[in-house]
FIKOLZA-1660 file (N, C-alpha, C; in steps of 0.1 Angstrom, whole numbers, plus 5000, padded with zeros to 4 digits):
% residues 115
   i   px   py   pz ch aa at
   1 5025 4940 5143  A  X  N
   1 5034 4944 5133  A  X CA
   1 5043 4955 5138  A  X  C
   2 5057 4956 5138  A  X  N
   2 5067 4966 5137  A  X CA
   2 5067 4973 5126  A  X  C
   3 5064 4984 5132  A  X  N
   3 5066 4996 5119  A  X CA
   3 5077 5001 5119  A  X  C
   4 5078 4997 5102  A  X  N
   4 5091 4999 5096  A  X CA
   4 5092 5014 5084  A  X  C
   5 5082 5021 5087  A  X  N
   5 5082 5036 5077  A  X CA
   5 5075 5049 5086  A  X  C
   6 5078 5052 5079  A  X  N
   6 5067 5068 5088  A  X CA
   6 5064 5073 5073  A  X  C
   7 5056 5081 5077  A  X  N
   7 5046 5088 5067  A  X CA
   7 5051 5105 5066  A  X  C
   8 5057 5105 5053  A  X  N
   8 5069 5118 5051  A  X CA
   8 5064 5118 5032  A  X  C
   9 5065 5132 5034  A  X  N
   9 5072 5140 5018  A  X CA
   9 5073 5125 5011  A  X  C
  10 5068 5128 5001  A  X  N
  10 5069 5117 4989  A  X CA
  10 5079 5121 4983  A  X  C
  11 5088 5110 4976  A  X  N
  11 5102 5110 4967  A  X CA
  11 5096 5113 4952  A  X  C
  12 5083 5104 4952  A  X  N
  12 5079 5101 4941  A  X CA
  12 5069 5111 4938  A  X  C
  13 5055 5115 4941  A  X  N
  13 5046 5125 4939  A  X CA
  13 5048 5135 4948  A  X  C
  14 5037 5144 4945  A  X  N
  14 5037 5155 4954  A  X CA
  14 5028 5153 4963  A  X  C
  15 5030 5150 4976  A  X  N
  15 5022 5150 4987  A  X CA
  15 5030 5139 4991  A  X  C
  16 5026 5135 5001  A  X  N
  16 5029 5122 5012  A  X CA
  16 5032 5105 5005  A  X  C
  17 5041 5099 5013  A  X  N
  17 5049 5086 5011  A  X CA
  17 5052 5082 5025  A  X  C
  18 5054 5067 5020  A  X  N
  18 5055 5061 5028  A  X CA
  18 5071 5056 5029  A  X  C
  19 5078 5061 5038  A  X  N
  19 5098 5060 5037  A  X CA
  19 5100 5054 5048  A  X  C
  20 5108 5043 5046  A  X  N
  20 5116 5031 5050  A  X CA
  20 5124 5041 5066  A  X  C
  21 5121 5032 5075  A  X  N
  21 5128 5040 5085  A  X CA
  21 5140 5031 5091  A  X  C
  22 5143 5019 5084  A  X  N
  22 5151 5011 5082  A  X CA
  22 5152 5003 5073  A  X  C
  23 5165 4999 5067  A  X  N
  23 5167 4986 5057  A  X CA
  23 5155 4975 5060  A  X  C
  24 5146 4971 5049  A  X  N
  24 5134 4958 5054  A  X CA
  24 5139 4951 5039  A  X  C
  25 5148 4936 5051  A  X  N
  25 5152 4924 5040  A  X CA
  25 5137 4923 5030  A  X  C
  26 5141 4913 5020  A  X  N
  26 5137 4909 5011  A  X CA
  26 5123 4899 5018  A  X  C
  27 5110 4894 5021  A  X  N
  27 5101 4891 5025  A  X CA
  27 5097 4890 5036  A  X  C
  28 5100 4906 5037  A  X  N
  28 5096 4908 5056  A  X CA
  28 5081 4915 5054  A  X  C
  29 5075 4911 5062  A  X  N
  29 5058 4915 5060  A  X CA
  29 5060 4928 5066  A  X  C
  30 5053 4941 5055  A  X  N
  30 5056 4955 5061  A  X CA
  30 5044 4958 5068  A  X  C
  31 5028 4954 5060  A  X  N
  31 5017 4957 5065  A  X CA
  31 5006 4954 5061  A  X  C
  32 4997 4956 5066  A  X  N
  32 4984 4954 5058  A  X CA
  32 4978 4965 5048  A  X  C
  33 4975 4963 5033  A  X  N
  33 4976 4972 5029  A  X CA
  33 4964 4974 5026  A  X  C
  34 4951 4967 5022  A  X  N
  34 4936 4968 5026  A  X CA
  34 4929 4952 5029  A  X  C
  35 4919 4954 5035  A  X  N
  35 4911 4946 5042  A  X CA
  35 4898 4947 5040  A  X  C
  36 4889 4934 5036  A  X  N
  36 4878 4937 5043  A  X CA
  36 4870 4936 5050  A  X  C
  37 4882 4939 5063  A  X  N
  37 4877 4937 5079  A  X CA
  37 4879 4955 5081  A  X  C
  38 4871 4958 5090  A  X  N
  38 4869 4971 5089  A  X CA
  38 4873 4972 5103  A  X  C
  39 4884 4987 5103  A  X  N
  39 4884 4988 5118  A  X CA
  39 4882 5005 5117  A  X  C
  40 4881 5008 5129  A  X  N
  40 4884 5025 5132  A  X CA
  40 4888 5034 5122  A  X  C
  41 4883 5043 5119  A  X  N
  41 4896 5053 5110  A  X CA
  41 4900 5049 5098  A  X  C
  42 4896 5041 5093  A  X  N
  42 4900 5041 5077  A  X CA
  42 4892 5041 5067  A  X  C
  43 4896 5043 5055  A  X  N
  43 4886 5048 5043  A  X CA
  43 4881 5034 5037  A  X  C
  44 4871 5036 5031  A  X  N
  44 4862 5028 5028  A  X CA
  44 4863 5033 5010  A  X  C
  45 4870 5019 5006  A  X  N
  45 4870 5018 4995  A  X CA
  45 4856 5012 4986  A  X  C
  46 4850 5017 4979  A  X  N
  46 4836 5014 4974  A  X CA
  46 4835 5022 4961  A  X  C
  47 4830 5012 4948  A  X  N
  47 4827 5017 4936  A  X CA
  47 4816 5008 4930  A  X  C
  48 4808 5013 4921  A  X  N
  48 4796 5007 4915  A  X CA
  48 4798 4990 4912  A  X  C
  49 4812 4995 4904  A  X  N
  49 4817 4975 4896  A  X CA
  49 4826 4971 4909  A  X  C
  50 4823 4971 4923  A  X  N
  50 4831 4962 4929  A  X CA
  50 4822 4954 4938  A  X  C
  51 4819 4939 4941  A  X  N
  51 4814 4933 4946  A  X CA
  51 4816 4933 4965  A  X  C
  52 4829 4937 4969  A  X  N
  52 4828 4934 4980  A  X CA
  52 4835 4949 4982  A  X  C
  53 4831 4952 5000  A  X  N
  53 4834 4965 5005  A  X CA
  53 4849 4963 5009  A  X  C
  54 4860 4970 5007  A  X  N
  54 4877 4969 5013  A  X CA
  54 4874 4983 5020  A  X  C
  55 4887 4981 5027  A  X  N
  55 4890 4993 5035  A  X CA
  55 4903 4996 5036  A  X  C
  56 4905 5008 5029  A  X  N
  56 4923 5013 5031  A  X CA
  56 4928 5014 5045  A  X  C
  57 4939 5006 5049  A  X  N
  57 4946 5009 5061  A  X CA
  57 4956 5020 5066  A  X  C
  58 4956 5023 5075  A  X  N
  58 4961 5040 5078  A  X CA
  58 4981 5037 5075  A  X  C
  59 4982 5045 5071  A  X  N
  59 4999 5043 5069  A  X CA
  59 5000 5036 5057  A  X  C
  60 5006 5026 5059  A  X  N
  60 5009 5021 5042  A  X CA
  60 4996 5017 5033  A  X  C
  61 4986 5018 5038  A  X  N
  61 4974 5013 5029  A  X CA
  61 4971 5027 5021  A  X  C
  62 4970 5039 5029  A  X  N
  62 4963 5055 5025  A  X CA
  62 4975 5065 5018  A  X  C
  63 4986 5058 5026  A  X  N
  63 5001 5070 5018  A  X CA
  63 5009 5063 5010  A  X  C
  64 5005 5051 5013  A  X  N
  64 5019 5039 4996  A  X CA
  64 5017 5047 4984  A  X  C
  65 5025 5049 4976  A  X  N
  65 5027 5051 4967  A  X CA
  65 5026 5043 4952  A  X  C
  66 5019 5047 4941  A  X  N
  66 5026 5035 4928  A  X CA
  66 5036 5041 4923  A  X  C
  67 5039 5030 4919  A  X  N
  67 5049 5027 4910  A  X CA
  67 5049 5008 4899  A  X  C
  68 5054 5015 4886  A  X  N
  68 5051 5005 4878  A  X CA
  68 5062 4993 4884  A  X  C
  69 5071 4998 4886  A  X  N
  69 5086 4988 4892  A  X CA
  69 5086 4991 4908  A  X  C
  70 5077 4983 4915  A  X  N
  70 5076 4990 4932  A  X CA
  70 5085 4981 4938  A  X  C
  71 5089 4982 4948  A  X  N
  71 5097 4976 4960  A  X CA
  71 5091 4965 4965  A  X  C
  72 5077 4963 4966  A  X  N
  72 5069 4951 4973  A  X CA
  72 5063 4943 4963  A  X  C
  73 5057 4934 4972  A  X  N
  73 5049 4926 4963  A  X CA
  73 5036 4923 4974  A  X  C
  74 5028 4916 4967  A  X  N
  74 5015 4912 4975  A  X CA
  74 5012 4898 4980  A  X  C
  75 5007 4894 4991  A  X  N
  75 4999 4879 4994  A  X CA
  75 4987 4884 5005  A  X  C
  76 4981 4884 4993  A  X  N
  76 4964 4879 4998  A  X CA
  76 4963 4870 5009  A  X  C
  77 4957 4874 5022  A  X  N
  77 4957 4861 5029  A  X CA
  77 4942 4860 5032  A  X  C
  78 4935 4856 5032  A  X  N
  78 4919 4856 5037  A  X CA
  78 4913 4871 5034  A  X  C
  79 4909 4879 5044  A  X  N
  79 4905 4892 5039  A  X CA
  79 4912 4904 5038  A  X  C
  80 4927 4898 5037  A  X  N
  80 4939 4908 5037  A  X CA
  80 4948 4907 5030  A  X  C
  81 4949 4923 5022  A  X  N
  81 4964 4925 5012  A  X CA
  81 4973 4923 5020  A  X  C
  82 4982 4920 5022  A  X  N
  82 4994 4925 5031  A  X CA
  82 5009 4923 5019  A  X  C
  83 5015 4934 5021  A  X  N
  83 5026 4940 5017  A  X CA
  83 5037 4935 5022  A  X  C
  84 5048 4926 5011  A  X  N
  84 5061 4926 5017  A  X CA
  84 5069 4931 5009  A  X  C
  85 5080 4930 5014  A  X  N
  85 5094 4943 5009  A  X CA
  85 5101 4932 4997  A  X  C
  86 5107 4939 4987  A  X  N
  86 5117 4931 4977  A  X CA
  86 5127 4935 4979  A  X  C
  87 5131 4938 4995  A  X  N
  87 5144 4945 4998  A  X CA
  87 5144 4963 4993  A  X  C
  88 5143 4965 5007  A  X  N
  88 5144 4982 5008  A  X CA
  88 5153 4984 5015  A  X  C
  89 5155 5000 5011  A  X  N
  89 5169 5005 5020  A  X CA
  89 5161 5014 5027  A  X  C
  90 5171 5020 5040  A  X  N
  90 5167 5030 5048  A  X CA
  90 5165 5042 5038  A  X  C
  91 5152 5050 5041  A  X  N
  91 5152 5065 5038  A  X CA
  91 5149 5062 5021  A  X  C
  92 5144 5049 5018  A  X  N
  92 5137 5047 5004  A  X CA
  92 5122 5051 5007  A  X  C
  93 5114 5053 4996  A  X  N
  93 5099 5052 4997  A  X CA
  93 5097 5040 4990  A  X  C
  94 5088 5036 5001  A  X  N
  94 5077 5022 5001  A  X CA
  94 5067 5024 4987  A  X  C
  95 5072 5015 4978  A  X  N
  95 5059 5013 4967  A  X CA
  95 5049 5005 4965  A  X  C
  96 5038 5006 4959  A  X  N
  96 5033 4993 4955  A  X CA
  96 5027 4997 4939  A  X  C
  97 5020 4989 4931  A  X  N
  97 5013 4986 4921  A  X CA
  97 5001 4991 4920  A  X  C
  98 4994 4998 4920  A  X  N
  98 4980 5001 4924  A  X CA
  98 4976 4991 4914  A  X  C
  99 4980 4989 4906  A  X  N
  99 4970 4974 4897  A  X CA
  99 4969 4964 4903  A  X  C
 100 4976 4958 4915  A  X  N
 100 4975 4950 4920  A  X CA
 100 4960 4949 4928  A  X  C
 101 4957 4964 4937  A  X  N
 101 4945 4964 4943  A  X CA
 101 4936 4964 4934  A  X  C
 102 4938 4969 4919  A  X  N
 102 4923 4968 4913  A  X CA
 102 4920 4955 4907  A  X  C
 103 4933 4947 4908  A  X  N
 103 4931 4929 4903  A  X CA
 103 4923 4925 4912  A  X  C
 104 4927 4930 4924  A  X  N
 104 4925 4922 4936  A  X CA
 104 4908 4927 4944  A  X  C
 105 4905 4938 4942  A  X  N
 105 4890 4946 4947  A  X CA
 105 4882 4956 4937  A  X  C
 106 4884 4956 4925  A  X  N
 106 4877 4960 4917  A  X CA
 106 4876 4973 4918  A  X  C
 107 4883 4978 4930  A  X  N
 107 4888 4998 4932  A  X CA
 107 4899 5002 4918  A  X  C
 108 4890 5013 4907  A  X  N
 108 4900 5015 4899  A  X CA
 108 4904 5028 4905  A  X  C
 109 4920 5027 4906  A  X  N
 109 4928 5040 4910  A  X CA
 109 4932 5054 4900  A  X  C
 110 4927 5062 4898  A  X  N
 110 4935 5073 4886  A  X CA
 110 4952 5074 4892  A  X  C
 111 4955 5073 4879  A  X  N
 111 4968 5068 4879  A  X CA
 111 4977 5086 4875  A  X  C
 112 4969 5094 4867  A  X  N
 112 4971 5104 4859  A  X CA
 112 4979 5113 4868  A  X  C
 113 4976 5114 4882  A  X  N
 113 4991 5123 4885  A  X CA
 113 5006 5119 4892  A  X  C
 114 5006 5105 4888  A  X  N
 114 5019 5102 4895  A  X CA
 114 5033 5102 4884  A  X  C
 115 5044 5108 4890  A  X  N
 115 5055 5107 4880  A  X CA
 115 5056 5093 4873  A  X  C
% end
């Protein structure tokens, strides 16, 4: 995968985002956003009501941001979210849905401090 963001100052909350470090057309695969194939270094997403272990991926999985109207969308492929673009511009921050992950792994996210 070409990485297409760096991990900078959030537009949207306070602390860290994930910002476009070029234009990414409309269903260009950005990343993996959790898995539950487990590699090195990433967090281990785990709660009482969830059946299977995921694992947040470093960069867009740990610093994406929600948003109710986000930039991406999701396809599940086997044991992987992966993230594509609905058309971003350079120097945008990278969104997703956090509802999507908790449809999709039973991780509920507190939503309470995002703009």
């Amino acid at each position: 995968t070409i990485i297409m963001y760096k991990v900078d100052t959030s537009l949207i909350f306070n602390g860290l985002g994930t910002i476009a470090t070029e234009n990414i057309a409309y269903g260009v695969l950005i990343d993996t956003w959790v898995s539950k194939i487990r590699v090195d270094n990433i967090r281990c997403l785990s709660q009482d009501n969830m059946t299977d272990i995921w694992f947040e991926y470093p960069g867009l999985g740990r610093y994406a941001n929600h948003s109710e109207t986000p930039n991406t969308y999701y396809v599940l492929d086997g044991d992987n979210v992966n993230i594509f673009s609905n058309g971003i511009l350079i120097n945008e921050e990278i969104t997703v849905n956090y509802n999507w992950c908790t449809s999709i792994t039973g991780y509920i996210i507190d939503l309470t401090n995002f703009k």
